[in-house]
TITIRO-311417 format. One record per atom (N, C-alpha, C): x, y, z; residue in three letters; atom name. Coordinates in Angstrom, 1 decimal, always signed. Atoms other than C-alpha are relative to their C-alpha. Layout:
((X, Y, Z), ALA, CA)
...
% end
This chain:
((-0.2, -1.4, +0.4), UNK, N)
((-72.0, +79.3, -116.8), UNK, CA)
((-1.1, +0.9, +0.5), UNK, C)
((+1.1, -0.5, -0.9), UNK, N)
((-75.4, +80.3, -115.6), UNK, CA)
((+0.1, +0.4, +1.3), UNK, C)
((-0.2, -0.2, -0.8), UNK, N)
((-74.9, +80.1, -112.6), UNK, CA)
((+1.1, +0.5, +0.8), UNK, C)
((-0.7, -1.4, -0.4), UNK, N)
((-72.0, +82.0, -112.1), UNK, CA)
((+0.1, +1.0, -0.6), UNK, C)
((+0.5, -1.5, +0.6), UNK, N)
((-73.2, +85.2, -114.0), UNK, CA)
((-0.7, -0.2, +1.3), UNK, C)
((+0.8, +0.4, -1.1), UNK, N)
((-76.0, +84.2, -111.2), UNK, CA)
((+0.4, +0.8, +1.4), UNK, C)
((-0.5, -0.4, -1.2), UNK, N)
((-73.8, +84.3, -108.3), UNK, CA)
((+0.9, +1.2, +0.4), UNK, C)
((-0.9, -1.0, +0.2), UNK, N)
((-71.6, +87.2, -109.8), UNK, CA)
((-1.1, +1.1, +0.4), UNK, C)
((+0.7, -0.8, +0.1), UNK, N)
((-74.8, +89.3, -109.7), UNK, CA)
((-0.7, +0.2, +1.5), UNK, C)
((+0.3, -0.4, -1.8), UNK, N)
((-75.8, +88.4, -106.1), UNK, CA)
((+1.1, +0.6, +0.9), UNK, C)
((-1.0, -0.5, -0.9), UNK, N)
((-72.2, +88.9, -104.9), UNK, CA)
((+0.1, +1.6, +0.0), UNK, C)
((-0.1, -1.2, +0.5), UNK, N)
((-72.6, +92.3, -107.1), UNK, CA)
((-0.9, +0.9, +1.3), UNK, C)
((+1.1, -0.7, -0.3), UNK, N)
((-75.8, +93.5, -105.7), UNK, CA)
((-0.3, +0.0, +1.3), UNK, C)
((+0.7, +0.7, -1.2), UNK, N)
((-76.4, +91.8, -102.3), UNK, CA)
((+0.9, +0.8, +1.1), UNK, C)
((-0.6, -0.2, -0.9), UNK, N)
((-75.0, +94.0, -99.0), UNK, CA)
((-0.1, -1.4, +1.1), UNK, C)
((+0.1, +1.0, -0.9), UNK, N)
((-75.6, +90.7, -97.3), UNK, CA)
((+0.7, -1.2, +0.2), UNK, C)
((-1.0, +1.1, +0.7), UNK, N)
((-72.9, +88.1, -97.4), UNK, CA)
((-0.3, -1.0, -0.3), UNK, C)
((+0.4, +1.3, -0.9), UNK, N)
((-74.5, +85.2, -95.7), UNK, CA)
((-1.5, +0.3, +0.6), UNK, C)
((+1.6, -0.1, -0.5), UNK, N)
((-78.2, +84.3, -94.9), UNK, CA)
((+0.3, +0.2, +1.5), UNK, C)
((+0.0, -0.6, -1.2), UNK, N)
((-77.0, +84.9, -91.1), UNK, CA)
((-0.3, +1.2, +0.0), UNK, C)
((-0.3, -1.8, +0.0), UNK, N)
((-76.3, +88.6, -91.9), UNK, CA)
((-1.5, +0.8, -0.5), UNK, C)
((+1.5, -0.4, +1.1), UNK, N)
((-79.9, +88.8, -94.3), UNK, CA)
((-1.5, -0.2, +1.5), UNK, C)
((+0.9, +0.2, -0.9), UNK, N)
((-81.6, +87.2, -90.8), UNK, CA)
((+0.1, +0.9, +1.3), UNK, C)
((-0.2, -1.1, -1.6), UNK, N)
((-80.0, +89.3, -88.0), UNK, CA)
((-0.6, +1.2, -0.2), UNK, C)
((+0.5, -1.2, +0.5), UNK, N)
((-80.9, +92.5, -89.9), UNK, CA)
((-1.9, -0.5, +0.0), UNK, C)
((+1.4, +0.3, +0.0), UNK, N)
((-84.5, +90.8, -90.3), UNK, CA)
((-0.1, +0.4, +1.5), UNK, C)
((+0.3, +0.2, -1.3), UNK, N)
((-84.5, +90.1, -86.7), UNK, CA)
((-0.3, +1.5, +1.0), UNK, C)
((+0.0, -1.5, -0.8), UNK, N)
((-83.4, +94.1, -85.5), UNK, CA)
((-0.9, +0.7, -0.6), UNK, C)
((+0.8, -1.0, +0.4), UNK, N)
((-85.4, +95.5, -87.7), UNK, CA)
((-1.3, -0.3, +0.3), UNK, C)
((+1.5, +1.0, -1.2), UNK, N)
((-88.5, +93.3, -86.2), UNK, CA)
((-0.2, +0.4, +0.7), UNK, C)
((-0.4, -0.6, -1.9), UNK, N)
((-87.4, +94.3, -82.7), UNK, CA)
((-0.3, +1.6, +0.2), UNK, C)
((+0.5, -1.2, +0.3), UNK, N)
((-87.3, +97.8, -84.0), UNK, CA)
((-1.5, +0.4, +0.2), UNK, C)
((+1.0, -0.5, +0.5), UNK, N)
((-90.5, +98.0, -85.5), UNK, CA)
((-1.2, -0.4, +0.9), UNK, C)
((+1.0, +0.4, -0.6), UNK, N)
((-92.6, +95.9, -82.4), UNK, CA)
((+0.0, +0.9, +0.9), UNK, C)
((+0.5, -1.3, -1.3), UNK, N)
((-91.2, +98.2, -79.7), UNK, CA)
((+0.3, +1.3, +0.0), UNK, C)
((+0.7, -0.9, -0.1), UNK, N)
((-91.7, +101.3, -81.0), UNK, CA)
((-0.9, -0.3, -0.5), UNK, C)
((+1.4, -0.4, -0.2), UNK, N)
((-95.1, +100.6, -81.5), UNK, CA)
((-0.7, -0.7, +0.9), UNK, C)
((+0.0, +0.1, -1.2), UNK, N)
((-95.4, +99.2, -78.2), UNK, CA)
((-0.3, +1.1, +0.4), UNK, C)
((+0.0, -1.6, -0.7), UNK, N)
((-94.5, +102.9, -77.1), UNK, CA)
((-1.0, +0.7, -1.2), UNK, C)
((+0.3, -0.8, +1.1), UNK, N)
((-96.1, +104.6, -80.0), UNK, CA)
((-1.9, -0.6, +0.4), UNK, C)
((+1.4, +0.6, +0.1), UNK, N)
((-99.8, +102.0, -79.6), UNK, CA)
((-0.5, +0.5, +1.7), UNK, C)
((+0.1, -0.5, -1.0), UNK, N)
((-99.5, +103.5, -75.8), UNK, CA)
((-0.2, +1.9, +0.0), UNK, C)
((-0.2, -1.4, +0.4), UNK, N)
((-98.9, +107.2, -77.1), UNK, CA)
((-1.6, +0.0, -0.3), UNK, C)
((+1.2, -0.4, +0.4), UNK, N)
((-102.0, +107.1, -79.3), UNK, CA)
((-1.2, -0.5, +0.6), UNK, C)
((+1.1, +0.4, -1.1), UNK, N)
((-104.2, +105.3, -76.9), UNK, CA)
((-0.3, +1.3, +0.8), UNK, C)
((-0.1, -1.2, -0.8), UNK, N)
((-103.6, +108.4, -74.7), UNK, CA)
((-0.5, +1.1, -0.6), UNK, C)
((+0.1, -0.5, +0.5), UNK, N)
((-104.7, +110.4, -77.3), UNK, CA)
((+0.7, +1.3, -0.8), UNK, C)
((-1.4, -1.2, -0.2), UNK, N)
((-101.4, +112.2, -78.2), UNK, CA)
((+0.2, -0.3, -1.6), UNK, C)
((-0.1, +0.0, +2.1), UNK, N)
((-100.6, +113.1, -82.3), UNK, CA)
((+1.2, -0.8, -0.1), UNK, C)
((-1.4, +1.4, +0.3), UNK, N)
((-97.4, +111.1, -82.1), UNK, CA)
((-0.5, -1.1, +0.6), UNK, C)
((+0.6, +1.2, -0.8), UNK, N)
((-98.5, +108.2, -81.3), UNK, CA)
((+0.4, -1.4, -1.4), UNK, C)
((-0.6, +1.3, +0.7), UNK, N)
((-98.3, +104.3, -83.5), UNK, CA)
((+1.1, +0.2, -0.7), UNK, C)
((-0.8, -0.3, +1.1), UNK, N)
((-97.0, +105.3, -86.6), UNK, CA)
((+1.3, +0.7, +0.1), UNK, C)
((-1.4, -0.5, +0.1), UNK, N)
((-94.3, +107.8, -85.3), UNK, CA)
((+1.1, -0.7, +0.9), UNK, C)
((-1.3, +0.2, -0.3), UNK, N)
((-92.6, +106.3, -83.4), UNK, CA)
((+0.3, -2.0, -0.3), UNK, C)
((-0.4, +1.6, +0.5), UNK, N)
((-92.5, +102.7, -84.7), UNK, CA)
((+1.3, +0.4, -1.2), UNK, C)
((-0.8, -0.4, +0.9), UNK, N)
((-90.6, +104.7, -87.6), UNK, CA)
((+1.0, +0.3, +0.7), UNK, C)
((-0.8, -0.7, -0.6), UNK, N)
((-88.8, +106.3, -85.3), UNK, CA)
((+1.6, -0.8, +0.9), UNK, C)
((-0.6, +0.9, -0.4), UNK, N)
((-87.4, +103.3, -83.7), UNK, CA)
((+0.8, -0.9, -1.2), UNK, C)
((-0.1, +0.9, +1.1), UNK, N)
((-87.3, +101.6, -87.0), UNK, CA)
((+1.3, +0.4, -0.6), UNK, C)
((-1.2, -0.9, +0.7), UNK, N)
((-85.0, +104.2, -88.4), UNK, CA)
((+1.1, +0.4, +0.8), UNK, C)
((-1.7, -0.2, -0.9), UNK, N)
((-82.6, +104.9, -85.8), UNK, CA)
((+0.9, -1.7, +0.3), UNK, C)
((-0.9, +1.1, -0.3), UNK, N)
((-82.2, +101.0, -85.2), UNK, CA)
((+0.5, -0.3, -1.8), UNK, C)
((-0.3, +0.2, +0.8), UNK, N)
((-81.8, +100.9, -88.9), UNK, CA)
((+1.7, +0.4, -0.7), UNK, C)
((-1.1, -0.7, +0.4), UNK, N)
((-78.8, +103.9, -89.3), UNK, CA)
((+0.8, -0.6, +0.7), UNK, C)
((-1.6, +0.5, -0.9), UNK, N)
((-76.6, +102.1, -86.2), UNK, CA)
((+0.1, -1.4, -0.7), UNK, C)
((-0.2, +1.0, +0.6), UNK, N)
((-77.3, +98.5, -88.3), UNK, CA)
((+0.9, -0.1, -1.1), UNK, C)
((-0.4, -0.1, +1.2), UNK, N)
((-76.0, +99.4, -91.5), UNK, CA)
((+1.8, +0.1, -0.1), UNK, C)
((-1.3, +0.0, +0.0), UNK, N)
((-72.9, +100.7, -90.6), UNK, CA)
((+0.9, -1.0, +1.1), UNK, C)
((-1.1, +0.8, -0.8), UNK, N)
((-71.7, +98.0, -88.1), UNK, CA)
((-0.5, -1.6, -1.0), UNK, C)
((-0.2, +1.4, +1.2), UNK, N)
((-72.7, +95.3, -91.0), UNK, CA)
((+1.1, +0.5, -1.3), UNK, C)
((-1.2, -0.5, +1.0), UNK, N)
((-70.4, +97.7, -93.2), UNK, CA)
((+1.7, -0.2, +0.8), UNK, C)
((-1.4, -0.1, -0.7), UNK, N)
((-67.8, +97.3, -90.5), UNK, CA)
((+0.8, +1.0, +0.6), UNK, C)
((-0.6, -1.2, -0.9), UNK, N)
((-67.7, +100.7, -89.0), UNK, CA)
((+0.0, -0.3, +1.6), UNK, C)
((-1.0, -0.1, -1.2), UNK, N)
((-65.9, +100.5, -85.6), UNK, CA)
((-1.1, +0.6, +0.9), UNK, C)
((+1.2, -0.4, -1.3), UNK, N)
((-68.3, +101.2, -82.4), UNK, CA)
((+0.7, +1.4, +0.0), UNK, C)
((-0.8, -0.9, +0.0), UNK, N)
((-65.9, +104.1, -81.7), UNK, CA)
((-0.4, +1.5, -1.1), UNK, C)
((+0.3, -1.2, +1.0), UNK, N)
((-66.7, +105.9, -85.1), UNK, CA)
((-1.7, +0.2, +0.1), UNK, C)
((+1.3, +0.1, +0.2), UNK, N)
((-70.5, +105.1, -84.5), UNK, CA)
((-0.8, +1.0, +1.0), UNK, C)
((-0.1, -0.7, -1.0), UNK, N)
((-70.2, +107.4, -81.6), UNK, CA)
((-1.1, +1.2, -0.3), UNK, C)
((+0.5, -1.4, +0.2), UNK, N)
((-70.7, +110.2, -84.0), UNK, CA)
((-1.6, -0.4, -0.5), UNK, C)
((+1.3, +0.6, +0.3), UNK, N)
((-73.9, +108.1, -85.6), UNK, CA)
((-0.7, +0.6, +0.9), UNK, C)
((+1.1, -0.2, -1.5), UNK, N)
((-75.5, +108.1, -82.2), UNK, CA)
((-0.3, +1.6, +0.3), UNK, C)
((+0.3, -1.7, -0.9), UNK, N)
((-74.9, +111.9, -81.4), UNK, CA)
((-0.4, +0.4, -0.8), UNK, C)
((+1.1, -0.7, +0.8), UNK, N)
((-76.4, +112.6, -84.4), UNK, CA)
((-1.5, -0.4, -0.3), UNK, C)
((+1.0, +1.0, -0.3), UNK, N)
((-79.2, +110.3, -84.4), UNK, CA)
((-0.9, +1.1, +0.9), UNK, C)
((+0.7, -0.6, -0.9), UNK, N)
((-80.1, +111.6, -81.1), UNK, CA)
((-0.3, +1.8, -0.1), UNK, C)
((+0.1, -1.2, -0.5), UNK, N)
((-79.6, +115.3, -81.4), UNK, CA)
((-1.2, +0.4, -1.3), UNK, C)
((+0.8, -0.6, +1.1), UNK, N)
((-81.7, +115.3, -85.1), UNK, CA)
((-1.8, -0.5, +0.6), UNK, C)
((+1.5, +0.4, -0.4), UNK, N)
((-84.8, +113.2, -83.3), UNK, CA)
((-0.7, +1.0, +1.0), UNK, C)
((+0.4, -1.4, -0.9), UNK, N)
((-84.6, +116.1, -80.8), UNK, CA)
((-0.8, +1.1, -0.6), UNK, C)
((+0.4, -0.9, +1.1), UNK, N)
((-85.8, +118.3, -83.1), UNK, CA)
((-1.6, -0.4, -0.9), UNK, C)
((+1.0, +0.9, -0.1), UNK, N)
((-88.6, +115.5, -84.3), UNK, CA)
((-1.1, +0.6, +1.5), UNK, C)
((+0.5, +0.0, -1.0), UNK, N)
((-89.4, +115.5, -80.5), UNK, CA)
((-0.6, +1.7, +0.2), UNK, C)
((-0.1, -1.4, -0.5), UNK, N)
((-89.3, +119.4, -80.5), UNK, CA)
((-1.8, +0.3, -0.7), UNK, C)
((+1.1, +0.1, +0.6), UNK, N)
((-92.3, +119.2, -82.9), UNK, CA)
((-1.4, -0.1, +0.5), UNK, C)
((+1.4, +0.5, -0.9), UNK, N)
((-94.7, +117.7, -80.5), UNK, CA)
((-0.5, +0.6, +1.2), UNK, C)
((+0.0, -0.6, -0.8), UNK, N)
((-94.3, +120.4, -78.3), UNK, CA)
((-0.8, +1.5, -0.1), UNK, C)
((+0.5, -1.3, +0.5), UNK, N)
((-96.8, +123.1, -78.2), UNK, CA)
((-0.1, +1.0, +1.3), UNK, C)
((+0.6, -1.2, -1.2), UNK, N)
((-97.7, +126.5, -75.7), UNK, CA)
((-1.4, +0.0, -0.5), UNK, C)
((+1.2, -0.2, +0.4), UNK, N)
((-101.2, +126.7, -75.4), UNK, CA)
((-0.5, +1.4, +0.7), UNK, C)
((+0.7, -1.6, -0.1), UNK, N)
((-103.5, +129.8, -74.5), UNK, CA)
((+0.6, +0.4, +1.6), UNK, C)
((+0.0, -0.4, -1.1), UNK, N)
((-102.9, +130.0, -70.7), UNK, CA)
((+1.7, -0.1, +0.4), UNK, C)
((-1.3, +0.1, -0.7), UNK, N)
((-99.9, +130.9, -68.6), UNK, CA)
((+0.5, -1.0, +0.0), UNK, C)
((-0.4, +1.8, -0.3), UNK, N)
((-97.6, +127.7, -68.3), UNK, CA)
((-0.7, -1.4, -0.4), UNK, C)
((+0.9, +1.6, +0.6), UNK, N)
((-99.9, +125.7, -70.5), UNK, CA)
((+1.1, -0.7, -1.3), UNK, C)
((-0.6, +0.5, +1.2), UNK, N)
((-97.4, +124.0, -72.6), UNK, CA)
((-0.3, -1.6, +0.1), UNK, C)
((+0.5, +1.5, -0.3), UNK, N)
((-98.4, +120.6, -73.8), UNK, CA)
((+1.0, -1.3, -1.1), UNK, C)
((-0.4, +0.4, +0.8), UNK, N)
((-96.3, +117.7, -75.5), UNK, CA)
((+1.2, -0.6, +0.4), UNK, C)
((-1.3, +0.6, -0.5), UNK, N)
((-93.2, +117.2, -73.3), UNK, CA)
((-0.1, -1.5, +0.0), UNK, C)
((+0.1, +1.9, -0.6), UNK, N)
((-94.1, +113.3, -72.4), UNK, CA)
((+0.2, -0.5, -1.3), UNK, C)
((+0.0, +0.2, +1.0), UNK, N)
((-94.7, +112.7, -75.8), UNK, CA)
((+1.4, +0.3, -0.8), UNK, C)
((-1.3, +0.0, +0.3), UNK, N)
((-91.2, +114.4, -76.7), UNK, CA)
((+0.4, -0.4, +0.3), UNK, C)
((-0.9, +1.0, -1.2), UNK, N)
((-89.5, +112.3, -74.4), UNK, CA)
((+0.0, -1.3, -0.4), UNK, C)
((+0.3, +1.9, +0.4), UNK, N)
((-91.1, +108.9, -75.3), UNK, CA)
((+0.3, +0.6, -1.8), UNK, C)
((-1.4, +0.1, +1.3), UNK, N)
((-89.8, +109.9, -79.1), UNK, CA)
((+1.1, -0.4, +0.1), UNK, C)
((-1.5, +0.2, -0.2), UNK, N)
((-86.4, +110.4, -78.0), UNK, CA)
((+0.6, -1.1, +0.2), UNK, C)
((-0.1, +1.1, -0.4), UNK, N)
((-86.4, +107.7, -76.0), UNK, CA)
((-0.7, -1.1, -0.9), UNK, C)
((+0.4, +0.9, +0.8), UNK, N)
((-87.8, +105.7, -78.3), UNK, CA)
((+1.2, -0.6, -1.4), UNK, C)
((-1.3, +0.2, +1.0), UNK, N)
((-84.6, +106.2, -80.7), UNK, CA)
((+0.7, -0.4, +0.9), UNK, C)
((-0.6, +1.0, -0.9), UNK, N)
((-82.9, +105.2, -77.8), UNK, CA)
((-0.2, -1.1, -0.1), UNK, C)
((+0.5, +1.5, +0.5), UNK, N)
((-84.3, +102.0, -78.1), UNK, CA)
((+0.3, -0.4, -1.4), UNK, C)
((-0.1, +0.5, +1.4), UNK, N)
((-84.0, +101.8, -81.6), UNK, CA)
((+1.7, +0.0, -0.1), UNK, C)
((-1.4, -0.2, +0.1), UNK, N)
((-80.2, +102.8, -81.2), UNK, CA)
((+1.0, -1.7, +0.8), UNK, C)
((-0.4, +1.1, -0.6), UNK, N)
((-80.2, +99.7, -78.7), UNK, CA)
((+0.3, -0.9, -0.6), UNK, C)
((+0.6, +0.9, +1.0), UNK, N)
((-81.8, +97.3, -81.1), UNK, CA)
((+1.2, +0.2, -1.4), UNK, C)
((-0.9, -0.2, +1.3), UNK, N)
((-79.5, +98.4, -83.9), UNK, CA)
((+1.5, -0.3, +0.0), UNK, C)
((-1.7, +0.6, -1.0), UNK, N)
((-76.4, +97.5, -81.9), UNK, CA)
((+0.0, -1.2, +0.3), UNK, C)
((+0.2, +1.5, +0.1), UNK, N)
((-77.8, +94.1, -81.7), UNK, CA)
((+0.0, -0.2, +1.5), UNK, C)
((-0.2, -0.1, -1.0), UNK, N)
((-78.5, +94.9, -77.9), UNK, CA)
((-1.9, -0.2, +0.6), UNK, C)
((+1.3, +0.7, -0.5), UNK, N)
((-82.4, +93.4, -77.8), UNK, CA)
((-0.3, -0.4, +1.0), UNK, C)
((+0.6, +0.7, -1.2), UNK, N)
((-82.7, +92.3, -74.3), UNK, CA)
((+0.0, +1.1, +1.1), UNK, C)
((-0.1, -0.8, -1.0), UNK, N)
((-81.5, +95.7, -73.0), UNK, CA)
((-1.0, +1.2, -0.6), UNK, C)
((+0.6, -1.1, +0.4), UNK, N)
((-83.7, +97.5, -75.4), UNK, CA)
((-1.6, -0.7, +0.9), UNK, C)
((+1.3, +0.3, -1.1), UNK, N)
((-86.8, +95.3, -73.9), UNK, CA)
((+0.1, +0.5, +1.3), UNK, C)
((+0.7, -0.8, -1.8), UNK, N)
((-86.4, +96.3, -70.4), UNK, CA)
((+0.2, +1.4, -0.5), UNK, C)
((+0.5, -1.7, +0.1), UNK, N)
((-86.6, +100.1, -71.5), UNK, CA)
((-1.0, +0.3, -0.6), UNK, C)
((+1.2, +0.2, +0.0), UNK, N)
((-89.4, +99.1, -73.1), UNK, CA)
((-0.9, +0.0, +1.3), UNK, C)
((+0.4, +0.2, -1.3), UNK, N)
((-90.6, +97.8, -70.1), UNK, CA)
((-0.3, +0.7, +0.6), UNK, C)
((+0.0, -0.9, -0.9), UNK, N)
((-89.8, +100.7, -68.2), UNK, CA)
((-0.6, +1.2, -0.4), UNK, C)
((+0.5, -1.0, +0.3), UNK, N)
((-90.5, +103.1, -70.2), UNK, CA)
((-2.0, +0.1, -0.4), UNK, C)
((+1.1, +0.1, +0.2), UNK, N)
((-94.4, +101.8, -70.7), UNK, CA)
((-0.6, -0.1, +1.8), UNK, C)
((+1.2, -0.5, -1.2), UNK, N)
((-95.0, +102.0, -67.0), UNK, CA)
((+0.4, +1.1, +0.8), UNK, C)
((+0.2, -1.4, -0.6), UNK, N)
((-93.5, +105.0, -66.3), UNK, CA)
((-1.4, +1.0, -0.8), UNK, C)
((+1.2, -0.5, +0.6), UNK, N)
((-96.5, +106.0, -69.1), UNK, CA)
((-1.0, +0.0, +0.9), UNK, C)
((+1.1, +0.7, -0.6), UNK, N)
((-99.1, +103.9, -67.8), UNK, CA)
((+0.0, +0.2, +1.8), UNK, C)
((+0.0, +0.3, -1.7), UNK, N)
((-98.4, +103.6, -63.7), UNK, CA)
((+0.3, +1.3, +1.0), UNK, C)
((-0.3, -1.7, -1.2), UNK, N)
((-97.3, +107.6, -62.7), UNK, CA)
((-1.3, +0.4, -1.0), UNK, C)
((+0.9, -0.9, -0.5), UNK, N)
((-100.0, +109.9, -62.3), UNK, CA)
((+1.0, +1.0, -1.2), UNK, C)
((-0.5, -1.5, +0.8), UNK, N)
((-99.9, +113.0, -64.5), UNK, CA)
((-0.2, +1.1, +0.9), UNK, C)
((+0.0, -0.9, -0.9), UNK, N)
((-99.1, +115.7, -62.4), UNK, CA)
((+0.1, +1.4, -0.5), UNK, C)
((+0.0, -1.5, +0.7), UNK, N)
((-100.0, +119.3, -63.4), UNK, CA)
((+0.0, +1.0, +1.0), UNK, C)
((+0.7, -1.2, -1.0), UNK, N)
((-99.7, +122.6, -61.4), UNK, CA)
((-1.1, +0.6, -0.3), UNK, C)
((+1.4, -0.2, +0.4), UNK, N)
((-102.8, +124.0, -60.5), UNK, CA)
((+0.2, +1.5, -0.6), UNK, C)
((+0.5, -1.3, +0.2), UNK, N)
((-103.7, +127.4, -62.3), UNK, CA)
((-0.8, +1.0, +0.8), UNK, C)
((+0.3, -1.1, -1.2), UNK, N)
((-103.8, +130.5, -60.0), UNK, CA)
((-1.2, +1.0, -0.6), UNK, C)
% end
């Protein structure tokens, strides 16, 4: 009797069917949260205000919103709209990091918008259960940080 009140209350309460489904979500949301702060532990090394914290969230939570609904059983097709929303609201996040400073054409913050964005990109990968393709944009995206030259026009 116990134990099926027990099992009634896990089937009740539990979005998780099966310990596979309780470990894959472990696993994206892992994957999530190491490479945005991969990107994010490279941001604030540079000394840039987004930096660890935002975008490990950033990753965390975009690969979170495309998880949820393809463990609910939403259709890649309807997740479409997920993604376009995903991306166009972190735009806006990214828009944040963007400042004009005192001088003509001094605006500072683009790179850092960019590696947000792209960092929900990643998390949108990871959340699709697509881990091998979100590492290489990792990858890529830490040496296009690290390995190009910052290139500024000179002030006339």
């Amino acid at each position: 009797m116990g134990q099926e009140i027990w099992s009634g209350i896990v089937l009740e309460f539990s979005d998780f069917p099966s310990v596979e489904t309780w470990v894959r979500m472990l696993v994206r949301l892992l994957f999530a949260t190491v490479f945005g702060g991969l990107i994010g532990y490279e941001r604030g090394r540079s000394g840039k205000a987004a930096g660890l914290r935002t975008h490990m969230l950033v990753c965390l939570g975009t690969a979170f919103v495309l998880a949820v609904p393809q463990q609910a059983g939403m259709q890649l097709m309807d997740m479409s709209r997920v993604i376009q929303g995903v991306m166009a609201g972190v735009g806006f996040i990214g828009a944040g990091a963007i400042w004009k400073g005192h001088g003509k054409g001094d605006i500072e913050g683009l790179t850092t918008a960019a590696s947000i964005w792209f960092t929900a990109a990643i998390g949108i990968a990871v959340g699709l259960g697509r881990e091998s393709s979100a590492l290489l944009a990792v990858i890529f995206v830490l040496a296009v940080l690290r390995l190009t030259p910052n290139v500024r026009k000179k002030k006339d």
